[in-house]
C-alpha positions in Angstrom: -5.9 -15.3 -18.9 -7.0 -17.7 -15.8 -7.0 -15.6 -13.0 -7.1 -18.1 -9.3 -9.1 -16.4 -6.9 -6.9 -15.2 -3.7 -7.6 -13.7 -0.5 -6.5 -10.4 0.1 -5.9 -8.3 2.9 -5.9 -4.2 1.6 -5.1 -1.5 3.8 -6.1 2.2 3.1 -8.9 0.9 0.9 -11.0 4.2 1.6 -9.6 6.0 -0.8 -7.1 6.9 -3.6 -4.9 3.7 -4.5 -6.2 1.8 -2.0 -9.5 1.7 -2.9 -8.6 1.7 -6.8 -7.2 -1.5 -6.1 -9.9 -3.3 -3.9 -12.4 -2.4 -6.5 -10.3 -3.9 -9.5 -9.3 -7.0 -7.2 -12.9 -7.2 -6.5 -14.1 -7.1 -9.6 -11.6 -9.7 -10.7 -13.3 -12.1 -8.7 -11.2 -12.3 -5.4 -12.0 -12.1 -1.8 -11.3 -8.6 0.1 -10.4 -8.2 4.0 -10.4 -4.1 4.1 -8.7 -2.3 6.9 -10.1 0.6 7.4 -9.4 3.7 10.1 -13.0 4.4 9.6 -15.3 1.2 8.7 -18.4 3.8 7.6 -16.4 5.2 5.0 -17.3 2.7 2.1 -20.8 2.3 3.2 -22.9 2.2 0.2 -20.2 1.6 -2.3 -19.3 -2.0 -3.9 -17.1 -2.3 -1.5 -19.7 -2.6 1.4 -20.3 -6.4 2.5 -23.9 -4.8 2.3 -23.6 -4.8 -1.5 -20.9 -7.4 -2.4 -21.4 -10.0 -0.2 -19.9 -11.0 3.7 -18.5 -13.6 1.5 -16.7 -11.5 -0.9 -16.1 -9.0 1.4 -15.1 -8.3 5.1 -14.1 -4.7 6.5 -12.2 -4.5 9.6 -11.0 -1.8 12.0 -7.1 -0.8 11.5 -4.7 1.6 12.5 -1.4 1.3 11.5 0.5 3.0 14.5 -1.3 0.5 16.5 0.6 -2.3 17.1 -1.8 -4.9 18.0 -4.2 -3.6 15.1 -2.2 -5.9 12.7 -2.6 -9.0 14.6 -6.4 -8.8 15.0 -6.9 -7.9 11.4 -5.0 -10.7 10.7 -7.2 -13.3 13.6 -10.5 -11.7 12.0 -9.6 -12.6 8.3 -8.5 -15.8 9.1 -11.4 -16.9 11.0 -13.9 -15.1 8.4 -12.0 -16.6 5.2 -10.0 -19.6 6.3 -6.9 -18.1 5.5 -5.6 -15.7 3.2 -2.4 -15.9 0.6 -2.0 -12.1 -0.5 -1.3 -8.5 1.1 -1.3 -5.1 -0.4 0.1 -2.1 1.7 -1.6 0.9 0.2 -1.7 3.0 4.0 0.5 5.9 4.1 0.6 9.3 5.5 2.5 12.5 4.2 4.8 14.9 6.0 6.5 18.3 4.9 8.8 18.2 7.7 12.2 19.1 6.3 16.0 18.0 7.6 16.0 21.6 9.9 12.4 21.4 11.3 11.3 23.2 14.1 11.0 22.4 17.4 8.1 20.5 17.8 7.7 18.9 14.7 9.7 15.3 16.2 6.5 14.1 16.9 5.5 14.1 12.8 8.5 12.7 12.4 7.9 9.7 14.6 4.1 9.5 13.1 5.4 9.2 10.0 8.0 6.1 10.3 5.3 4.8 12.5 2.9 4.8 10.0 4.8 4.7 6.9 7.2 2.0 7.8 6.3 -0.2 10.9 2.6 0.0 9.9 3.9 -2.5 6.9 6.0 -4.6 9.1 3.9 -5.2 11.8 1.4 -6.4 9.6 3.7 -8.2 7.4 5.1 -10.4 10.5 1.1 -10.5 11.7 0.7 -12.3 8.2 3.4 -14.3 7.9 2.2 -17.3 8.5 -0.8 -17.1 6.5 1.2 -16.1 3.3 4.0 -18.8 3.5 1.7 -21.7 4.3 0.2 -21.0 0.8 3.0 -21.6 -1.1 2.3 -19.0 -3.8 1.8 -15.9 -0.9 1.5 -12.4 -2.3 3.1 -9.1 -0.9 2.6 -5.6 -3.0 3.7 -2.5 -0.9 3.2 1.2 -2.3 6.2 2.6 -1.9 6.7 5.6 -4.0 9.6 7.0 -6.1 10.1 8.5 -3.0 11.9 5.7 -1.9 14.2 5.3 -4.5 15.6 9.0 -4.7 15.1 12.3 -3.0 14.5 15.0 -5.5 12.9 17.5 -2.8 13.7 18.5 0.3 10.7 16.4 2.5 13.4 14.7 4.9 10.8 12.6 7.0 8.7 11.3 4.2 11.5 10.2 2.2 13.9 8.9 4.6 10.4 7.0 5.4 10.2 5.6 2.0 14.0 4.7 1.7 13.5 2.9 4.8 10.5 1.1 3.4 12.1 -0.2 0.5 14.9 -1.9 2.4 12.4 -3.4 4.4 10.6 -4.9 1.2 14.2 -5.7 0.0 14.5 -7.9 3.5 10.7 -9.0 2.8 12.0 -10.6 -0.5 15.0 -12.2 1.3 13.0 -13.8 4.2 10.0 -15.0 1.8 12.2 -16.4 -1.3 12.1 -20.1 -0.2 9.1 -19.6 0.9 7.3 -18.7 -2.0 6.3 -15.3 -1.1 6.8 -12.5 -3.7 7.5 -8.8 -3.2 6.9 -6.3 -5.6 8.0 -2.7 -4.4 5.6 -0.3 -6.7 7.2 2.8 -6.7 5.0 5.4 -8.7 5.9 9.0 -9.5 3.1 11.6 -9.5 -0.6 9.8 -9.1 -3.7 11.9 -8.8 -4.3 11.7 -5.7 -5.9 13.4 -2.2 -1.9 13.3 -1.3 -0.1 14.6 -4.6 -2.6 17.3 -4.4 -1.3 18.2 -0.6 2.1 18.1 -2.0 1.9 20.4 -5.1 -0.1 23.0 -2.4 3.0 23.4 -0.5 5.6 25.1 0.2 7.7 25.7 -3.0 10.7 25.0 -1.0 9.7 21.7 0.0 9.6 20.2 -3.7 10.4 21.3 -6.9 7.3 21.4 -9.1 6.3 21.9 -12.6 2.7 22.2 -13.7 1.0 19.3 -14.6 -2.8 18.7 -15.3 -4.4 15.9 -13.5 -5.2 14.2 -16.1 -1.3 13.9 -17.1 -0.6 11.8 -13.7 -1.0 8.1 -13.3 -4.0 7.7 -12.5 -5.2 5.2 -9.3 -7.0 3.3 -11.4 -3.4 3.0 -13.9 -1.7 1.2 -10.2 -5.0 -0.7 -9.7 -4.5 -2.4 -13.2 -0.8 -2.8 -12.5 -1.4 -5.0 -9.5 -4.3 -6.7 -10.9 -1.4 -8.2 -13.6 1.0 -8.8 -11.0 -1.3 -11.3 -9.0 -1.6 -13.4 -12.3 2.3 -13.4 -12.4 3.6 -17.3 -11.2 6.6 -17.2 -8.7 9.2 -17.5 -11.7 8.2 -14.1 -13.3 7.0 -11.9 -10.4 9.0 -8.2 -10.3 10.5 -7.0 -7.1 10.4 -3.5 -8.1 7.9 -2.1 -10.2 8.8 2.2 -11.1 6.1 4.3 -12.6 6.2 7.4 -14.4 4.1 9.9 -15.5 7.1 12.8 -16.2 11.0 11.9 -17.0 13.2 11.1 -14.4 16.6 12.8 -14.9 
């Protein structure tokens, strides 16, 4: 299959999903702008300009709560690339704070729609332009099954989700005519730094079963999955793509 090389911007590339899916975008021959809380955190990997190239690769500094972070990503990539027509929201954070939490715990609560949900529409208006010049623009955002039902009883990370995937919903809407294409990936259980934090909680928090690592989608399975969607044309690209490793009942 022809694959056209695009230019995408990543965010939480360091590790987990993220960085599953800058290395398999990289290898598949397209140009990477990485934001990145800490820019020393890929040194010496394939992902370092070092090793791939400043022309295949650019790192940046980002912080989603930071509201002007997205707009000088965005001003960097531009004037390092020319332009770019794809953008893949893998940042996220995880909370355990429940419906009753404790005095105290507003603050997570606030971090975590900060992070979770305006990180991804900051950025998305910073790139706007950018995508829907191109004609054929690009938008993947992590989501999580999270988003689509709430089988535990983590009130701030869901409601952050739900929240997100009415915002890709809106993404779609806005970017239609435009030909920019949304794809919501919403995955179950990956084995990941976070799934790990969230079977070590509190039982109450989540209803769990055991299951090996090597039973969850894997990073790398997400990384493939959005390789395949970049290859899509406009007339065939998914809005919402579910991924499971258990049944959903």
């Amino acid at each position: 299959m022809f694959v056209a090389v695009r230019t995408l911007l990543i965010s939480g590339a360091s590790r987990g999903i993220g960085r599953a899916i800058a290395e398999r975008a990289l290898a598949d021959g397209h140009r990477l702008s990485l934001g990145l809380r800490d820019l020393v955190a890929l040194q010496g990997t394939v992902l370092d300009p070092a090793v791939a190239g400043s022309d295949r690769v650019l790192l940046h500094p980002y912080v989603a709560e930071d509201t002007a972070a997205a707009q000088a990503w965005v001003a960097a990539t531009t004037a390092h690339f020319g332009g770019f027509d794809g953008l893949i929201h893998s940042a996220g954070v995880f909370s355990r704070v429940g419906l009753l939490f404790e005095p105290g715990e507003e603050q997570d609560i606030a971090n975590t729609m900060e992070v979770n949900l305006m990180g991804p529409w900051w950025l998305t208006r910073a790139a706007w332009p950018q995508l829907a010049a191109h004609g054929e623009g690009r938008i993947q955002v992590l989501v999580s099954m999270s988003g689509k039902r709430s089988k535990g009883k983590l009130a701030a990370y869901t409601a952050s989700k739900f929240a997100l995937l009415g915002l890709c919903q809106t993404m779609r809407n806005e970017g239609w005519e435009l030909g920019i294409r949304v794809t919501a990936i919403c995955p179950g259980w990956v084995n990941t730094d976070m799934a790990a934090a969230v079977r070590s909680g509190p039982s109450s928090r989540w209803p769990t079963q055991a299951m090996a690592a090597e039973d969850m989608t894997q990073p790398e399975d997400i990384a493939s999955l959005c390789s395949e969607l970049l290859c899509l044309p406009n007339r065939a690209v998914p809005f919402e793509l579910a991924v499971n490793c258990s049944l959903e009942r």
